[in-house]
N, C-alpha and C positions, 0 to 999 in steps of 0.2 A: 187262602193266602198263598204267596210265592214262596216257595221252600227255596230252605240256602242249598244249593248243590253245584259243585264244579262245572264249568265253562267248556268251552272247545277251544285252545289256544290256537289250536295245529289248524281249525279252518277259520277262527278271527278273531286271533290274539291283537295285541292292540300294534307291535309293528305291522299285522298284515294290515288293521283297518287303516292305519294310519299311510300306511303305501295307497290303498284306495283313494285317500281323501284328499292327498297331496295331488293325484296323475288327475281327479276330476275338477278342481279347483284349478291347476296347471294347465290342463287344458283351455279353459274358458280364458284364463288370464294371458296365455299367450298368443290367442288370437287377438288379444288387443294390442300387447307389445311386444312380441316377438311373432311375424307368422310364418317365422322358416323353420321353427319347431315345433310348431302343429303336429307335420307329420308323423314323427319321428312317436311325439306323444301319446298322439292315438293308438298308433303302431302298440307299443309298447306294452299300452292300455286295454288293448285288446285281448295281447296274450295273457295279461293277470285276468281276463275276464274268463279267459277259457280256463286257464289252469283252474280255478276256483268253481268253476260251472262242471268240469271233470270230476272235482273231487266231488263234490256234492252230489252227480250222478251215483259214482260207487258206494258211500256211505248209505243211500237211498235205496240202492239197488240189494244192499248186504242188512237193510233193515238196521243200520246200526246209530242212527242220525235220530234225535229229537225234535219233534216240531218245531220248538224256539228256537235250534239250533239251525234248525231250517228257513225259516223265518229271519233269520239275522244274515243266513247266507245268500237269499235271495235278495235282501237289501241292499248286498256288496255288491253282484254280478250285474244286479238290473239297473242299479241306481243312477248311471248313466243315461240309461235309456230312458228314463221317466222324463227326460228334458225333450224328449218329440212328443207327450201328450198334449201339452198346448197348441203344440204347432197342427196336430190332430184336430185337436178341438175348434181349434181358430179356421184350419179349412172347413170342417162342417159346418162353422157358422156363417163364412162366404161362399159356402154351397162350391165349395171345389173351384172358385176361378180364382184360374193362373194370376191376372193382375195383384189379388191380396196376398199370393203366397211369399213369406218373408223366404223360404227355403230356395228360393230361384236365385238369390242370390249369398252364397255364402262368404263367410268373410276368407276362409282359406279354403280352394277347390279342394274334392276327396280324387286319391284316385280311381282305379277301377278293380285294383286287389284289393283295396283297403273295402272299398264298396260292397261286395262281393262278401270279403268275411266279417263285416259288420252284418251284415245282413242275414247270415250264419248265424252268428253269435247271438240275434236279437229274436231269429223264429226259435231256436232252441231256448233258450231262456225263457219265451214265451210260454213256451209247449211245457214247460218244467212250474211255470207261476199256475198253470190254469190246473196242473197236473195235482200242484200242493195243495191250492185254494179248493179242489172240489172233490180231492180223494188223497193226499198222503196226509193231510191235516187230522184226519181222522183214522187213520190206520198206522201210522207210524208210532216207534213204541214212545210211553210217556207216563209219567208217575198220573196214577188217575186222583189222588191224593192233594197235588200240588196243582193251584193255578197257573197259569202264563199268559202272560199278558203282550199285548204287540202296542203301536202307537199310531193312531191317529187322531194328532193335534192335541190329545190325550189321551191318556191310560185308559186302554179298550182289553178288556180280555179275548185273548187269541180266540178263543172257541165261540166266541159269539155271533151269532147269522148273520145280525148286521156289519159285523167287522168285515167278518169272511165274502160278502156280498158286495161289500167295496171293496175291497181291494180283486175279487175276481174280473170286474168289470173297469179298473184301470182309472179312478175317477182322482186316484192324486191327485191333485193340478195348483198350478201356482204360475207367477208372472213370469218370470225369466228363470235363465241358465242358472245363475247365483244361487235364486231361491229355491228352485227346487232342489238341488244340491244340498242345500243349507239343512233345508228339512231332511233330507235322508241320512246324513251324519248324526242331527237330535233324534232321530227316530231309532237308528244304530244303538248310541250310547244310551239311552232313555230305556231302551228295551233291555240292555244289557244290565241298568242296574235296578228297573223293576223286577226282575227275576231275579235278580240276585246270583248270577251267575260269578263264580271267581276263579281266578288263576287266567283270565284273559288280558291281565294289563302288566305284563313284565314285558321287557324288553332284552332281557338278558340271555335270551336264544338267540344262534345263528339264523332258525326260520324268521323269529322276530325281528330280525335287523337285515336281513336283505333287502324285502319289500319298501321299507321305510326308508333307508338308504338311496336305494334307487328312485323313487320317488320321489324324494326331498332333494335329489343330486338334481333331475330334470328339472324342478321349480327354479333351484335355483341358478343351473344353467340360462332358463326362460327370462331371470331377471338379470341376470347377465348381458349378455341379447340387448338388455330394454334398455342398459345404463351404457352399452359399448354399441352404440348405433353401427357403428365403423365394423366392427364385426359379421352384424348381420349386411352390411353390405357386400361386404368380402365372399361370402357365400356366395350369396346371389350371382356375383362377376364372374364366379369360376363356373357355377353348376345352373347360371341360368336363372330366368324368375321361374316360379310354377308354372304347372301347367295342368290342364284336368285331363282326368282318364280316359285315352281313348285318342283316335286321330281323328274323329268328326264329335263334334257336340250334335248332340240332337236337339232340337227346339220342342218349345212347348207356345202352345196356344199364346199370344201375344207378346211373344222371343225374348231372351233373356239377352240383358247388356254385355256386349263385347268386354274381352279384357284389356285394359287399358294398353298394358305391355305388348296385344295385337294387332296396335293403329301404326302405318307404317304410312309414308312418305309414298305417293303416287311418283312410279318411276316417270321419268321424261322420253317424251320418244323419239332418243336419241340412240344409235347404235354403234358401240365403239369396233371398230377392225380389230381383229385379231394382229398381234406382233409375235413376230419370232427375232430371238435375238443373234445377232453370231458371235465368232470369239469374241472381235475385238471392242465389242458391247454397243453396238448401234442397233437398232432395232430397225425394222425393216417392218413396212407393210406388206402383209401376205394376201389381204383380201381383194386389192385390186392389181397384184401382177398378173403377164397375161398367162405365165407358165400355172400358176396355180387356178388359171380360169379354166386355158388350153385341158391341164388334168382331170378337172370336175368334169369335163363336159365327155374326157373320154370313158366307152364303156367298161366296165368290168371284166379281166380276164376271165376266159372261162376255167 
């Protein structure tokens, strides 16, 4: 049975979960109605992903972190990322061609720092799932007295082969963005209180109302955005539409669609003369006098 015993506030009290749950729901929701702050959210998103992926290295490193504790913090860092297993699974099942891939075209371009430290953020996280799933699950210290139990779809105890053997191998999976979200918040809260973990749901700390604060401020910036069209317009006119990382796109096997905002108007071939103007505001053509033909043609001093 689960023994009652105190919680980790300090790594997922309920304003940290709830700052997770807002930025990954925020995300998905403002590439529909807001995509000028996509960026900003990922951004953001990223650093609670390290800050949280830090601590959890040193509590691990100091021995001082519980499986379940562990377990619930890799459900916060990673939980993002589970929304590319589909997108995995659906390339292995069109054997890698580019025409099926939905990822060729995304709804808000990434840049090439954002790229670069997701891609960071996702081998390290990785390295730390496969790290827990196959040797700190069993080493790290833990009452041998008390069960714990993890979630898949339901109440699995943590230390079971078959548990541990799916989740090393990555096989969450589910339809879309939403849903796999969905599940990893029930699977959060579900583990939290099959264990019986407490003291993780106040909110009456300063660490518990940053996260949640800021989190809950960008959602509802994003629906801001969604109800003030005019707003996000105004962006755009001063700082430009997007654009993707990098000054060449590189192409893939059967090329990916232009951005719209890069169809431009075939110039005409027509070519205007140069004007200089003088004080009294006449402008004069420079390109057919003879003095400025007579000058081109002479040579350069030495």
């Amino acid at each position: 049975m689960a023994c009652n015993y105190g919680g980790n506030p300090d790594m997922y009290g309920l304003g940290i979960r709830m700052g997770f749950y807002l930025q990954w729901f925020g995300i998905v929701i403002a590439a529909w109605m807001a995509k000028s702050e996509v960026p900003g959210l990922r951004l953001v998103h990223s650093f609670f992903v390290g800050a949280a992926f830090l601590a959890l290295i040193l509590q691990a490193s100091w021995n001082t972190i519980r499986p379940i504790d562990t377990y619930i913090m890799l459900l916060l860092t990673y939980g993002s990322y589970y929304c590319y297993v589909p997108v995995y699974l659906w390339r292995l099942v069109t054997a890698w061609n580019p025409f099926w891939d939905p990822s060729r075209w995304p709804v808000v371009p990434t840049t090439s720092l954002f790229r670069a430290l997701n891609l960071v953020l996702l081998l390290a996280a990785t390295s730390l799932q496969i790290w827990f799933w196959s040797t700190g699950i069993n080493t790290l210290p833990r009452d041998p007295t008390c069960d714990e139990y993890g979630f898949f779809f339901t109440k699995v105890p943590l230390h079971a082969g078959l548990f541990v053997a799916v989740n090393l191998v990555f096989v969450l999976q589910n339809a879309s963005n939403l849903t796999v979200l969905s599940v990893v918040v029930v699977a959060i809260e579900l583990t939290i209180q099959w264990n019986n973990l407490n003291g993780v749901s106040d909110l009456s700390t300063t660490s518990q109302l940053i996260p949640l604060i800021v989190a809950g401020g960008q959602l509802l910036h994003v629906l801001y955005v969604w109800f003030n069209p005019r707003h996000d317009r105004e962006i755009t006119r001063v700082i430009g539409p997007p654009r993707r990382g990098g000054s060449k796109r590189s192409s893939t096997t059967g090329g990916t669609p232009p951005d719209p905002w890069r169809f431009r108007r075939p110039a005409v071939g027509i070519v205007r003369p140069e004007r200089s103007f003088r004080p009294s505001g006449h402008a004069v053509d420079t390109s057919s006098s003879p003095s400025s033909s007579s000058n081109s043609a002479q040579p350069a001093a030495p």
